[in-house]
N, C-alpha and C positions, 0 to 999 in steps of 0.2 A: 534425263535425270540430272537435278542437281547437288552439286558435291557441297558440302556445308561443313565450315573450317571449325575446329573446334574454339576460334577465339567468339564466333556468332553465337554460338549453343554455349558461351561459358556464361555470357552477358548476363540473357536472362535468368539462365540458372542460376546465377551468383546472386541476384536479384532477389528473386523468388526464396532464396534460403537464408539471405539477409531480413527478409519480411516475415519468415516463419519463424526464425529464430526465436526471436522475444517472444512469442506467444509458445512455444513449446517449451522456455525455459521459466514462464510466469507459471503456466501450468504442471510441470511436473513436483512431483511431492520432494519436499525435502528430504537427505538422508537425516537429517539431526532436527530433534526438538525446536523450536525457538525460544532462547531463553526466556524465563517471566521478566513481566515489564518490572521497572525497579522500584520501588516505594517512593522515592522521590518524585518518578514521572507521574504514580497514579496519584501524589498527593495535589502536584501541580493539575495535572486535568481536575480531578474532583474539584477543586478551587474553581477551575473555572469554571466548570458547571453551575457551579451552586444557586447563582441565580434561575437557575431555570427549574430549580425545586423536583428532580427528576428523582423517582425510587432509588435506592443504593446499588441493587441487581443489576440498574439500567447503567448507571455510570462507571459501575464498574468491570461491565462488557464493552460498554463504547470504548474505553480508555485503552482497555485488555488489546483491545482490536486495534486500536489508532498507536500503539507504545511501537510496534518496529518499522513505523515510516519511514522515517527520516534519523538524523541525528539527534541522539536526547537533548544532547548539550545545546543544542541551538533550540531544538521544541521546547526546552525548559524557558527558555525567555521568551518563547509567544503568547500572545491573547490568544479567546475560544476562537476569536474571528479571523484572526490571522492564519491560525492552524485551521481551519476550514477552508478559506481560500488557496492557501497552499497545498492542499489534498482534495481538492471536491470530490472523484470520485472513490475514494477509500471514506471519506469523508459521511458521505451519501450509505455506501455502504452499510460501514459501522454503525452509522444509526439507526439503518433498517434491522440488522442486524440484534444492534443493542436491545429494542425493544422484543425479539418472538418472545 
C-alpha cells in the first residue's frame, strides 16, 4: 500500500477548485438586484445602433443586457464595434437574446 503526503493530494485539489471556482461563482445568483443601466449608457448604445435601424424593444434589451460589462466610463467612449470585439461572447449573447 502506498502512503500519499498530503502536499500530492493538495496539488491537484487546489487545481481542480481553482478551475471550478469561476464557474460556480458566474453561475450562482446574485443576493442584490443589478442596478438599471443609466440613461447615459442606454443613450450611448442606442446611438450606436441606429444605423442598423433595429425595433426600440430590440435595443433596448440588447443595451439592458450589455450596460454591466465592463466599466460605463470607458464603454461610453467605444464604437458599436469596438464594444463587440471587446465582449464577443456577452456580445453574441445579448443579441440572441435581444431579439426572442
Amino acid at each position: 500500500m502506498r502512503a500519499y503526503s498530503f502536499s500530492a493530494v493538495r496539488g491537484p485539489a487546489l487545481r481542480a477548485l481553482c478551475l471550478a471556482a469561476p464557474i460556480v461563482l458566474t453561475a450562482a445568483p446574485s443576493s442584490g438586484q443589478e442596478p438599471p443601466p443609466s440613461e447615459q449608457w442606454m443613450t450611448h448604445c442606442a446611438r450606436n445602433l441606429a444605423p442598423e435601424q433595429l425595433p426600440e424593444a430590440v435595443v433596448r434589451n440588447y443595451c439592458t443586457c450589455m450596460a454591466g460589462l465592463g466599466e460605463e466610463a470607458e464603454m461610453l467612449t467605444w464604437s458599436q464595434t469596438e464594444l463587440e470585439r471587446s465582449y464577443p461572447p456577452a456580445h453574441v449573447q445579448c443579441h440572441e437574446a435581444a431579439r426572442k
